[in-house]
mmCIF file of the N, C-alpha and C atoms, coordinates in Angstrom:
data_MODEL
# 
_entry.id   MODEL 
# 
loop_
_atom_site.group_PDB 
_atom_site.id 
_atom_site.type_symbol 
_atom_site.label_atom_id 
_atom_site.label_alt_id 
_atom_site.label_comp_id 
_atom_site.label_asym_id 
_atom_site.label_entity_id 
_atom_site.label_seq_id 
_atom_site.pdbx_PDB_ins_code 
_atom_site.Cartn_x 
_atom_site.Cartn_y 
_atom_site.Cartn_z 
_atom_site.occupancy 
_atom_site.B_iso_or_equiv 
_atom_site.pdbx_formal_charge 
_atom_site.auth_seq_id 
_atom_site.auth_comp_id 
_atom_site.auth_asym_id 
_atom_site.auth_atom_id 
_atom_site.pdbx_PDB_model_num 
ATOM 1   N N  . UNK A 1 1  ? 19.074 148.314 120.460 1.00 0.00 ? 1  UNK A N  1 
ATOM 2   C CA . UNK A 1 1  ? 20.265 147.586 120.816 1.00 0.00 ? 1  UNK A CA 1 
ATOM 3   C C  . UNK A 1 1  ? 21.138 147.452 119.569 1.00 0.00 ? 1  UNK A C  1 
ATOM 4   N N  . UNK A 1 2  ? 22.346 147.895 119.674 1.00 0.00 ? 2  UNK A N  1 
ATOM 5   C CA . UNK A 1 2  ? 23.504 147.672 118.483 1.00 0.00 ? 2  UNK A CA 1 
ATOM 6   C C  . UNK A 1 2  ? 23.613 146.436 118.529 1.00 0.00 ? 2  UNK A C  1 
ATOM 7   N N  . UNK A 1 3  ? 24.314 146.132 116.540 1.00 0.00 ? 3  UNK A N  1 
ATOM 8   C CA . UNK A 1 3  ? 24.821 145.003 116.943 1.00 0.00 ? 3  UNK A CA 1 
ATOM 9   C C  . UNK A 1 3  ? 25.962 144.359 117.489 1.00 0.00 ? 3  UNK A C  1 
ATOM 10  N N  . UNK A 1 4  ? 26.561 143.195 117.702 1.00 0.00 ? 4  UNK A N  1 
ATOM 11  C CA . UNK A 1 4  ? 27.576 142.559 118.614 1.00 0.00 ? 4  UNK A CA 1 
ATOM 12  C C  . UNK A 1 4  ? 28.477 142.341 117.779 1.00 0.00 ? 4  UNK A C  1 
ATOM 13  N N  . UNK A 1 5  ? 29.996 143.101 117.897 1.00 0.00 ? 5  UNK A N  1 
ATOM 14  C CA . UNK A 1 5  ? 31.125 143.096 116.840 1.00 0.00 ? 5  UNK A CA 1 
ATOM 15  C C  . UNK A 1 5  ? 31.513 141.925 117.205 1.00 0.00 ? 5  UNK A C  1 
ATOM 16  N N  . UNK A 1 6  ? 31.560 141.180 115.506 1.00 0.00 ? 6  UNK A N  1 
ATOM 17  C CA . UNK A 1 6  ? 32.115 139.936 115.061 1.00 0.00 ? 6  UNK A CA 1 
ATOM 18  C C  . UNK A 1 6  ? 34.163 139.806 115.545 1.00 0.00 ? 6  UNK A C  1 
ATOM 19  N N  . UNK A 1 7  ? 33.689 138.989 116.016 1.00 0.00 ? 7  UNK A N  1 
ATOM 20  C CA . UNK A 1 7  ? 35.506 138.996 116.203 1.00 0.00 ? 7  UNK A CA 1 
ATOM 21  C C  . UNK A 1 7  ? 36.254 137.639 115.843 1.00 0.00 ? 7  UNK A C  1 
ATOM 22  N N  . UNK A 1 8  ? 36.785 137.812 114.705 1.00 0.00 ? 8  UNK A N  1 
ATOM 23  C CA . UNK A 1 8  ? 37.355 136.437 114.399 1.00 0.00 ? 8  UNK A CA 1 
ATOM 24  C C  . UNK A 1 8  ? 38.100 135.974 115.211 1.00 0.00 ? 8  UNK A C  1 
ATOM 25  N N  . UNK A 1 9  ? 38.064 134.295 115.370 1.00 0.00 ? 9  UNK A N  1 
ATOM 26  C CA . UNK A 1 9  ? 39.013 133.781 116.179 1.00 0.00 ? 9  UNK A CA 1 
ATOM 27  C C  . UNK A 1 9  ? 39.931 132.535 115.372 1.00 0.00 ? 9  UNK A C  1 
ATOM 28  N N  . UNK A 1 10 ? 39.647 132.767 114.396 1.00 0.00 ? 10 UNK A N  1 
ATOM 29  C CA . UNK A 1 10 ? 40.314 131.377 113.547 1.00 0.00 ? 10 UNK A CA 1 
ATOM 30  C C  . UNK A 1 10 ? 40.292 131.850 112.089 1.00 0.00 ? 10 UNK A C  1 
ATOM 31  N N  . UNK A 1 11 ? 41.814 131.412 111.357 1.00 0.00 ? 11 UNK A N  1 
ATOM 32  C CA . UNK A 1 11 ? 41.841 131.917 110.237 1.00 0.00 ? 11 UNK A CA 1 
ATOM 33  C C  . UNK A 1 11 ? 40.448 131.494 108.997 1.00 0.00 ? 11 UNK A C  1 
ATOM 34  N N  . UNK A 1 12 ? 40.588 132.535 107.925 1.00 0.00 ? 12 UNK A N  1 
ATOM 35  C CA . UNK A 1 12 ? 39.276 132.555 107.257 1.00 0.00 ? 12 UNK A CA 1 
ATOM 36  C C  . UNK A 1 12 ? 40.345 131.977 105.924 1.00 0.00 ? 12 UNK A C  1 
ATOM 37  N N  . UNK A 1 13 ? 39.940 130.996 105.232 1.00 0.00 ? 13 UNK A N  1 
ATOM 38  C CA . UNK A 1 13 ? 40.388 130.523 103.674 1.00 0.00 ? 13 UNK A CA 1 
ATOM 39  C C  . UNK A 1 13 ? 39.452 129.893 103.192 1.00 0.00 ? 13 UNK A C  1 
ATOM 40  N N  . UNK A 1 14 ? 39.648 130.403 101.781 1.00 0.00 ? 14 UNK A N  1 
ATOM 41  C CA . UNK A 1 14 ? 37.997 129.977 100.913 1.00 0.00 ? 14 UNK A CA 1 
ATOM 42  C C  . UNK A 1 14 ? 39.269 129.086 99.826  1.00 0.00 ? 14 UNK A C  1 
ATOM 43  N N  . UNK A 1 15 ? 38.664 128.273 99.598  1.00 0.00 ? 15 UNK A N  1 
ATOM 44  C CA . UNK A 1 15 ? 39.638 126.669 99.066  1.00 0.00 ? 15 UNK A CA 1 
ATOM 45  C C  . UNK A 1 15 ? 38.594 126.505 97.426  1.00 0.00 ? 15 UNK A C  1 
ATOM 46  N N  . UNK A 1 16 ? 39.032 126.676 96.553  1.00 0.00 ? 16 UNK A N  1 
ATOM 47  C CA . UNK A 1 16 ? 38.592 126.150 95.194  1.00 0.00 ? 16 UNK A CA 1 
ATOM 48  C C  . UNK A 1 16 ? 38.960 125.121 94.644  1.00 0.00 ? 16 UNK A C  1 
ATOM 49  N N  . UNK A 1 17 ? 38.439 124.090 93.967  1.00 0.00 ? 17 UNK A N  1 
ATOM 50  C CA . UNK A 1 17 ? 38.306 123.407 93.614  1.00 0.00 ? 17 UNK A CA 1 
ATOM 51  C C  . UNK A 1 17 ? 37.804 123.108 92.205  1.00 0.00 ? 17 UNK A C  1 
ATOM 52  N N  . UNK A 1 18 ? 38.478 122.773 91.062  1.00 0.00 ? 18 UNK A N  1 
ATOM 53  C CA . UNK A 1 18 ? 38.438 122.715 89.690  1.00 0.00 ? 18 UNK A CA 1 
ATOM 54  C C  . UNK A 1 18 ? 38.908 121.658 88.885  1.00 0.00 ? 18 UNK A C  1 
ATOM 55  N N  . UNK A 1 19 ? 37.982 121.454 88.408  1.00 0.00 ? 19 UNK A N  1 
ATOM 56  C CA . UNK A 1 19 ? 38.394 120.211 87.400  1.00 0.00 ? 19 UNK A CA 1 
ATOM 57  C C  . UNK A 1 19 ? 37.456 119.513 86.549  1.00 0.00 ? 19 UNK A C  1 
ATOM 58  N N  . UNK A 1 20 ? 37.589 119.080 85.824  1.00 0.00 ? 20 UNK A N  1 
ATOM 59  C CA . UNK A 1 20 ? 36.957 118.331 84.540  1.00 0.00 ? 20 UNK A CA 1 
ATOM 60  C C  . UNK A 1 20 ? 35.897 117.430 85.307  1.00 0.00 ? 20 UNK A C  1 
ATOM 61  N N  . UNK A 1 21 ? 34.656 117.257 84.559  1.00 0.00 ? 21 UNK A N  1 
ATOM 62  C CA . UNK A 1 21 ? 33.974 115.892 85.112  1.00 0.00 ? 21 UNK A CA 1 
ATOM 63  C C  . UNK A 1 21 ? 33.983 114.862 85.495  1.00 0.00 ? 21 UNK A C  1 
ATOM 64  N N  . UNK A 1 22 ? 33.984 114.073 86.379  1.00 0.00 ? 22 UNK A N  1 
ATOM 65  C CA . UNK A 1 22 ? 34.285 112.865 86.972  1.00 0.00 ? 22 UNK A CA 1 
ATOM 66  C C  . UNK A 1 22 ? 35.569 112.963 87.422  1.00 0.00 ? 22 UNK A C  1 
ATOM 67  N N  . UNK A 1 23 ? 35.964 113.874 87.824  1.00 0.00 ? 23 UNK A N  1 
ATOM 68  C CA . UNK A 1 23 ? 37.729 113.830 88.077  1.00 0.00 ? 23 UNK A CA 1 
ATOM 69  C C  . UNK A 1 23 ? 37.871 113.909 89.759  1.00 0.00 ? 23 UNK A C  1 
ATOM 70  N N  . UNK A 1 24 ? 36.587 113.409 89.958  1.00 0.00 ? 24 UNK A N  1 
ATOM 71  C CA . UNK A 1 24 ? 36.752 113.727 91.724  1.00 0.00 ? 24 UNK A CA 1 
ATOM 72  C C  . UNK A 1 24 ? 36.742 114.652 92.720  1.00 0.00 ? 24 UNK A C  1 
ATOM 73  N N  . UNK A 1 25 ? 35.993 115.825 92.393  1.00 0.00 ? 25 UNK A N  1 
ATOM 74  C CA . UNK A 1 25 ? 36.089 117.204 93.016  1.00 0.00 ? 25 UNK A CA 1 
ATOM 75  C C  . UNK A 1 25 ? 35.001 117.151 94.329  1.00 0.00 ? 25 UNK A C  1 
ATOM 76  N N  . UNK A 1 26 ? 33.987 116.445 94.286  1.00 0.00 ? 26 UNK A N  1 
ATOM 77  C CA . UNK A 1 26 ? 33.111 115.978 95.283  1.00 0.00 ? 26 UNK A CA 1 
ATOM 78  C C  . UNK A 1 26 ? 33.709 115.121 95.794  1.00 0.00 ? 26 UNK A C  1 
ATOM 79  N N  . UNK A 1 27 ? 34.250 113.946 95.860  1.00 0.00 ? 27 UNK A N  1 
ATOM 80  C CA . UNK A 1 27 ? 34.953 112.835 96.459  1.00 0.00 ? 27 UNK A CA 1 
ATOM 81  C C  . UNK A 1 27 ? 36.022 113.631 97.101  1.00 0.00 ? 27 UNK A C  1 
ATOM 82  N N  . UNK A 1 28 ? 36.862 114.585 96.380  1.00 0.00 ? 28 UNK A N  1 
ATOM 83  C CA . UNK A 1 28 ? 38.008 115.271 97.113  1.00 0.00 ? 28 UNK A CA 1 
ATOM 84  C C  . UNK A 1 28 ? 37.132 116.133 98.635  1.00 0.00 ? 28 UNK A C  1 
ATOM 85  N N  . UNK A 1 29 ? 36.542 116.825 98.121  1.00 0.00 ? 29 UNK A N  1 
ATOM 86  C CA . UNK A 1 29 ? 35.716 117.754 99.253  1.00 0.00 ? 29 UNK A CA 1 
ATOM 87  C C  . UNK A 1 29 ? 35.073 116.961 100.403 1.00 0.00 ? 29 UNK A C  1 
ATOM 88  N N  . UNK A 1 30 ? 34.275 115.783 100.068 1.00 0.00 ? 30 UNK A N  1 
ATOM 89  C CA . UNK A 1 30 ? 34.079 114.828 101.084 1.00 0.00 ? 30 UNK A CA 1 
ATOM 90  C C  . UNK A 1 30 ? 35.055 114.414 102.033 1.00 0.00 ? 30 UNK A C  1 
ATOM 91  N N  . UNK A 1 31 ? 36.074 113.794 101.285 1.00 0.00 ? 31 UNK A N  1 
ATOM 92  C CA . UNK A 1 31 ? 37.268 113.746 102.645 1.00 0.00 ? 31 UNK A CA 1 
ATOM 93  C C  . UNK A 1 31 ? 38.063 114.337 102.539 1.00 0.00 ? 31 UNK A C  1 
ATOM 94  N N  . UNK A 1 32 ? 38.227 115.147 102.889 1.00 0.00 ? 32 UNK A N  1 
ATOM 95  C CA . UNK A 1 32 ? 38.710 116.617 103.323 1.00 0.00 ? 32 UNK A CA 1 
ATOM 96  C C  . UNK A 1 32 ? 37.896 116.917 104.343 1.00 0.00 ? 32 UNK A C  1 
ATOM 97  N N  . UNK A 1 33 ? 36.750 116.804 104.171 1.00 0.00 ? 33 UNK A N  1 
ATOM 98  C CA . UNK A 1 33 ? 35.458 117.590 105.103 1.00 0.00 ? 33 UNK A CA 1 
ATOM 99  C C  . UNK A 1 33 ? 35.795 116.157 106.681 1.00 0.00 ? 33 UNK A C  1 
ATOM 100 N N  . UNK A 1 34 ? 35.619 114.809 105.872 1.00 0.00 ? 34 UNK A N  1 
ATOM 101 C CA . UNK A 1 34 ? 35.981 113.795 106.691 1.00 0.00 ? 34 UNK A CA 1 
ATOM 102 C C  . UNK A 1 34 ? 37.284 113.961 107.970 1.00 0.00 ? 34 UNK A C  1 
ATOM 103 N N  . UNK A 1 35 ? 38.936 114.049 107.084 1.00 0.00 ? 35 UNK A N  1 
ATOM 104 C CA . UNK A 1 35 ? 39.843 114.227 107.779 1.00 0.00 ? 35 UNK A CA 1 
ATOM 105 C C  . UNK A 1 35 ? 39.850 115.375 108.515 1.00 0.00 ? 35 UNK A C  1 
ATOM 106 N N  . UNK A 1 36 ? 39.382 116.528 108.635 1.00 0.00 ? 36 UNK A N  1 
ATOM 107 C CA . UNK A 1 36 ? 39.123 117.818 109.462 1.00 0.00 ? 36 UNK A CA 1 
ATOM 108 C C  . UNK A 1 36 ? 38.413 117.230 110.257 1.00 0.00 ? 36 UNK A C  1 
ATOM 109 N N  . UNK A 1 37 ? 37.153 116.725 110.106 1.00 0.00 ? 37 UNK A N  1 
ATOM 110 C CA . UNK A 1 37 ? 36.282 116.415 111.317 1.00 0.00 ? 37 UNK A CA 1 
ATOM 111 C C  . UNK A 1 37 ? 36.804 115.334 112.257 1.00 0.00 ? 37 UNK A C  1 
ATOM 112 N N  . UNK A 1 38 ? 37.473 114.264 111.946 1.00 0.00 ? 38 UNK A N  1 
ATOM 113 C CA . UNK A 1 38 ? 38.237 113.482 113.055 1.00 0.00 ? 38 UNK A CA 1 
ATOM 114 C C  . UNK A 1 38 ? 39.338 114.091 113.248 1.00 0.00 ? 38 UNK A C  1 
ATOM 115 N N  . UNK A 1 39 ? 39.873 114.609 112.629 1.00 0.00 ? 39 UNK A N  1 
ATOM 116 C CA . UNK A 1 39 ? 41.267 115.346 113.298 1.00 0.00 ? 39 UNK A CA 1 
ATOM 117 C C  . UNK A 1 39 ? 40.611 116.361 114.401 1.00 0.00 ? 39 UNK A C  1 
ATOM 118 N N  . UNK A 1 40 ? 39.547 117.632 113.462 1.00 0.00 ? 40 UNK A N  1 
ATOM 119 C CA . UNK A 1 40 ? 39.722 118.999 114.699 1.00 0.00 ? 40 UNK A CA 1 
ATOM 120 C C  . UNK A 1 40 ? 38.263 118.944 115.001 1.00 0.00 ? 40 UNK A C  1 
ATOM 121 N N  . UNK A 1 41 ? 37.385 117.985 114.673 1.00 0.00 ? 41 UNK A N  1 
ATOM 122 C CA . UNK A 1 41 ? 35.806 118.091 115.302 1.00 0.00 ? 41 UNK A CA 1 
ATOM 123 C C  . UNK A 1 41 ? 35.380 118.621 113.982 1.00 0.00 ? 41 UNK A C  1 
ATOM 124 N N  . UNK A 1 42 ? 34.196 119.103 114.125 1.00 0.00 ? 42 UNK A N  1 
ATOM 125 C CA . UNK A 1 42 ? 32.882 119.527 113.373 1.00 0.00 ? 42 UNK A CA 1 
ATOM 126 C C  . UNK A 1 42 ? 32.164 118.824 112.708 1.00 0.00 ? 42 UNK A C  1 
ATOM 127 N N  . UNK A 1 43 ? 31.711 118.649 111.351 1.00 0.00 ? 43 UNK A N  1 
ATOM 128 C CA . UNK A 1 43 ? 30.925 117.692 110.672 1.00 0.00 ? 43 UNK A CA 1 
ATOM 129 C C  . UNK A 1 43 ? 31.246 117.332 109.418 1.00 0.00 ? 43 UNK A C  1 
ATOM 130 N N  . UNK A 1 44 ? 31.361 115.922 108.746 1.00 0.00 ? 44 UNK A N  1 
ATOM 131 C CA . UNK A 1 44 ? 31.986 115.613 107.715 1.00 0.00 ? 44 UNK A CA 1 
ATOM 132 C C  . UNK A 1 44 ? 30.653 115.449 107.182 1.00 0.00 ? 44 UNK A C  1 
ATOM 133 N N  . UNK A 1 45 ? 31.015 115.653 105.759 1.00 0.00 ? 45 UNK A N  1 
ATOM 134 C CA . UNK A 1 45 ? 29.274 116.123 104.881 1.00 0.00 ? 45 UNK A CA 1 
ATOM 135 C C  . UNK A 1 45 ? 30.306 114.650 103.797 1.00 0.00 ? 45 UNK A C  1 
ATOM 136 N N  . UNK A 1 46 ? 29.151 113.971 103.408 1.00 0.00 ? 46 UNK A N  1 
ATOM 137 C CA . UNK A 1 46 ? 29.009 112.974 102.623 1.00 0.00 ? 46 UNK A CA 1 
ATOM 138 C C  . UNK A 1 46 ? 28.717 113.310 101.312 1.00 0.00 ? 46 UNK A C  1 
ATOM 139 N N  . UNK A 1 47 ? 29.708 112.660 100.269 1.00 0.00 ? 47 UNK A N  1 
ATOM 140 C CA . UNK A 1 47 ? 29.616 112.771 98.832  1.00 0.00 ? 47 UNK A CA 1 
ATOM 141 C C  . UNK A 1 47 ? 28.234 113.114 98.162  1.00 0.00 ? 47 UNK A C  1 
ATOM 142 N N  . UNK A 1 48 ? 26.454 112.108 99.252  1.00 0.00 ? 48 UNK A N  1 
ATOM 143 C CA . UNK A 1 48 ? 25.197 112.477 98.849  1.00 0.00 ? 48 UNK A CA 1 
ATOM 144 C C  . UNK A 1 48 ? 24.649 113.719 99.360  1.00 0.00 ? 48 UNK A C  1 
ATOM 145 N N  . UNK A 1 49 ? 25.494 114.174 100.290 1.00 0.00 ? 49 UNK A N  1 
ATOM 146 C CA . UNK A 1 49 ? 24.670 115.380 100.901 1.00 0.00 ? 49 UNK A CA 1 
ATOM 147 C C  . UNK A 1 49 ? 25.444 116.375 100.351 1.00 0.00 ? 49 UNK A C  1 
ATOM 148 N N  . UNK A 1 50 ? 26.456 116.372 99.276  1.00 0.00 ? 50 UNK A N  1 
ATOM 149 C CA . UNK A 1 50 ? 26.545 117.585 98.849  1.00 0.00 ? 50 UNK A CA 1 
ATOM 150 C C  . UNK A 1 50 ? 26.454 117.978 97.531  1.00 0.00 ? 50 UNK A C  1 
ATOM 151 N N  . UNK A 1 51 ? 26.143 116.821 96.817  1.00 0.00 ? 51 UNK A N  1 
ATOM 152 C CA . UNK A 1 51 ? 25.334 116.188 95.234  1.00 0.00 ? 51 UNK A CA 1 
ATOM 153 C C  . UNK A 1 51 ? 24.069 115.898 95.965  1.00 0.00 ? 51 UNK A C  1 
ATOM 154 N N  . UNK A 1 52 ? 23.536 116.782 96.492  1.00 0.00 ? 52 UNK A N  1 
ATOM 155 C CA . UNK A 1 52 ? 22.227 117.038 96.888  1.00 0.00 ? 52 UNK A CA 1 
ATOM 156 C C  . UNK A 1 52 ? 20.806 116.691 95.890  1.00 0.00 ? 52 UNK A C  1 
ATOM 157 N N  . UNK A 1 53 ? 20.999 117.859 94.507  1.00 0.00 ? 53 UNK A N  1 
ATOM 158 C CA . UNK A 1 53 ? 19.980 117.672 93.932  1.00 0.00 ? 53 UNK A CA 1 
ATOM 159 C C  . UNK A 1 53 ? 19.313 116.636 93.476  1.00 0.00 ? 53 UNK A C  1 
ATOM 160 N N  . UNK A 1 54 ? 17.711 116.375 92.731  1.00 0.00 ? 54 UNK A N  1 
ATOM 161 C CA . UNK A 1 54 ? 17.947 115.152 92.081  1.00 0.00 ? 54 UNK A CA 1 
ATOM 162 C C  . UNK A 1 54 ? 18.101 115.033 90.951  1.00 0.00 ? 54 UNK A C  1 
ATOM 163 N N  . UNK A 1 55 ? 18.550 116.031 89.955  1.00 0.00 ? 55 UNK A N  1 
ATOM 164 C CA . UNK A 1 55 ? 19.019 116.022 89.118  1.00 0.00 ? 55 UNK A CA 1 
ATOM 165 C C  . UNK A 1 55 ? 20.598 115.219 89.139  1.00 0.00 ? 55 UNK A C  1 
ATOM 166 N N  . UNK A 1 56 ? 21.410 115.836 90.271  1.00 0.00 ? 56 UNK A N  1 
ATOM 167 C CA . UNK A 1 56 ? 22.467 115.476 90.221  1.00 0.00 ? 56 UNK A CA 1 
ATOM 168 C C  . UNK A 1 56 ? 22.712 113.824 90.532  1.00 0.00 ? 56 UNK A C  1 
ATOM 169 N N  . UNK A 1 57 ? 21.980 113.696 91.659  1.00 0.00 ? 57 UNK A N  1 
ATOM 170 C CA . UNK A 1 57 ? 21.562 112.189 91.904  1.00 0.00 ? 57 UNK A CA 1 
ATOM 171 C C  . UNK A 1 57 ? 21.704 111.350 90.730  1.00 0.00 ? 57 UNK A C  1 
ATOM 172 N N  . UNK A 1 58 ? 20.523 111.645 89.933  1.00 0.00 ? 58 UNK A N  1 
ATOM 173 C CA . UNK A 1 58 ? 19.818 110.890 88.502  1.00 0.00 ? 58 UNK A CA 1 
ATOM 174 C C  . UNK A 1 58 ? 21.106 111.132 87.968  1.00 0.00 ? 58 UNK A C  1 
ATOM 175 N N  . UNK A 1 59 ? 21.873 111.567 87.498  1.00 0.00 ? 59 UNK A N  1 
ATOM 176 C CA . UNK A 1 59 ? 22.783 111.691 86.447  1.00 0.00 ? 59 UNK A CA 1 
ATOM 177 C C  . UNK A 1 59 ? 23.935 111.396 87.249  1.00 0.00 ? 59 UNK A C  1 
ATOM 178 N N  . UNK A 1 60 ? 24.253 111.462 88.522  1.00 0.00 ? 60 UNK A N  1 
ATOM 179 C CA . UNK A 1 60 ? 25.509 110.750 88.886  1.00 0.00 ? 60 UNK A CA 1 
ATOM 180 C C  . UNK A 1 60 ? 27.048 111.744 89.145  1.00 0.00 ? 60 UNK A C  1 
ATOM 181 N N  . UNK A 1 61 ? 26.161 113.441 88.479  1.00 0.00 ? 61 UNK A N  1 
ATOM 182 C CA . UNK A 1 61 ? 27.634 114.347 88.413  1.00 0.00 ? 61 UNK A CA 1 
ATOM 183 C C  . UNK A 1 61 ? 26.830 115.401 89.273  1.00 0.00 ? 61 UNK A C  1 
ATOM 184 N N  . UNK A 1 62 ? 28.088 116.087 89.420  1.00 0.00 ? 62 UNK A N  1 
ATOM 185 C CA . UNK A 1 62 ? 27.603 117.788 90.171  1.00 0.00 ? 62 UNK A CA 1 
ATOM 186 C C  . UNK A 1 62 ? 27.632 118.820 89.280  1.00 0.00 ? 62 UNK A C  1 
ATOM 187 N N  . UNK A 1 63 ? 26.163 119.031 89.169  1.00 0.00 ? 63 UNK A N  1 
ATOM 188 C CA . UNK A 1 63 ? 25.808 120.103 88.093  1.00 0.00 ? 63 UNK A CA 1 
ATOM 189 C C  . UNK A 1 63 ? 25.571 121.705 88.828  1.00 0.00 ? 63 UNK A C  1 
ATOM 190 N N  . UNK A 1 64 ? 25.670 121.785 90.184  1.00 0.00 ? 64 UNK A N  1 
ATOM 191 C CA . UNK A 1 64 ? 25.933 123.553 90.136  1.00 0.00 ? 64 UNK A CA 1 
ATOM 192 C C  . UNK A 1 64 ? 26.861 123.483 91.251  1.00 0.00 ? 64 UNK A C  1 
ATOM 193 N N  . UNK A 1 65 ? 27.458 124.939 91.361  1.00 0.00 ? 65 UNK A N  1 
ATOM 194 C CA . UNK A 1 65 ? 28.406 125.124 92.682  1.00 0.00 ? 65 UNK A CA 1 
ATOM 195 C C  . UNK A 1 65 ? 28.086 124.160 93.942  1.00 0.00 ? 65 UNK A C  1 
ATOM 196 N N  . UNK A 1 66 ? 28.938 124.221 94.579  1.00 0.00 ? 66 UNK A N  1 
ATOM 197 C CA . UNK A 1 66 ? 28.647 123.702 96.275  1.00 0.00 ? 66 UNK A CA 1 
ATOM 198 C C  . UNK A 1 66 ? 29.252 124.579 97.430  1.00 0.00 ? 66 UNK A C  1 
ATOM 199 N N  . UNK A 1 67 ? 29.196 124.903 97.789  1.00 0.00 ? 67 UNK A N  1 
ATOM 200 C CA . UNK A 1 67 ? 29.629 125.689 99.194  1.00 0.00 ? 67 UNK A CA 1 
ATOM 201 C C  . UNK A 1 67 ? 29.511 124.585 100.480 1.00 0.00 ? 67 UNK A C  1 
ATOM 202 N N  . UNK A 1 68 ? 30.893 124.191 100.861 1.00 0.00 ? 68 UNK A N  1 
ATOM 203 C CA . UNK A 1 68 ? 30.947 123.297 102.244 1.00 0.00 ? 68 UNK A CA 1 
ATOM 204 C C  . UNK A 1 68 ? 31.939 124.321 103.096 1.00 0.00 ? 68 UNK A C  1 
ATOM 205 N N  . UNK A 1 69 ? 31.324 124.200 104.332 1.00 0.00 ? 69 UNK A N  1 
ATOM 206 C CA . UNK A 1 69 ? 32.086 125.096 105.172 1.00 0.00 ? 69 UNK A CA 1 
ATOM 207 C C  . UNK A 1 69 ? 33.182 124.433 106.178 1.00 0.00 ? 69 UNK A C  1 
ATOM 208 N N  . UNK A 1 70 ? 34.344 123.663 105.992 1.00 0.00 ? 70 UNK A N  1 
ATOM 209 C CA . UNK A 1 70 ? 35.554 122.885 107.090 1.00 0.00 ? 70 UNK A CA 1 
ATOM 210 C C  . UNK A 1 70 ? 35.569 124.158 107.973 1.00 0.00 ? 70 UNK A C  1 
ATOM 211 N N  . UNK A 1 71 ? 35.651 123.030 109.330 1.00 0.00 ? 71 UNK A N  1 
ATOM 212 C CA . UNK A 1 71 ? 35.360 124.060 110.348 1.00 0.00 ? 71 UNK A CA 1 
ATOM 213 C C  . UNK A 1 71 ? 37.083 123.666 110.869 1.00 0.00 ? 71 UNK A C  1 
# 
């Protein structure tokens, strides 16, 4: 059985985000993720669930990439 051609139905944008430490780049991404999800549905991911590690925890910053997907 082949596979099933992907067919986009909604535009694709990959959104970066940069900035100095403590300057809010997780807090920004949180609501963002927030206002999309009450505006158009899907799931708003929380400042702890995306400072996941416990490194990052313990120290309070985001020490590697994050990938959140706004639906």
């Amino acid at each position: 059985m082949g596979k099933e051609k992907f067919t986009r139905t909604k535009p694709h944008v990959n959104v970066g985000t940069i900035g100095h430490v403590d300057h809010g780049k997780t807090t920004l991404t949180a609501a963002i993720t927030s206002v999309l999800a009450a505006k158009f549905g899907g799931t708003a991911k929380a400042y702890d669930q995306i400072d996941a590690a416990p490194e990052e925890k313990a120290r309070g910053i985001t020490i590697n990439t994050a990938h959140v997907e706004y639906e």
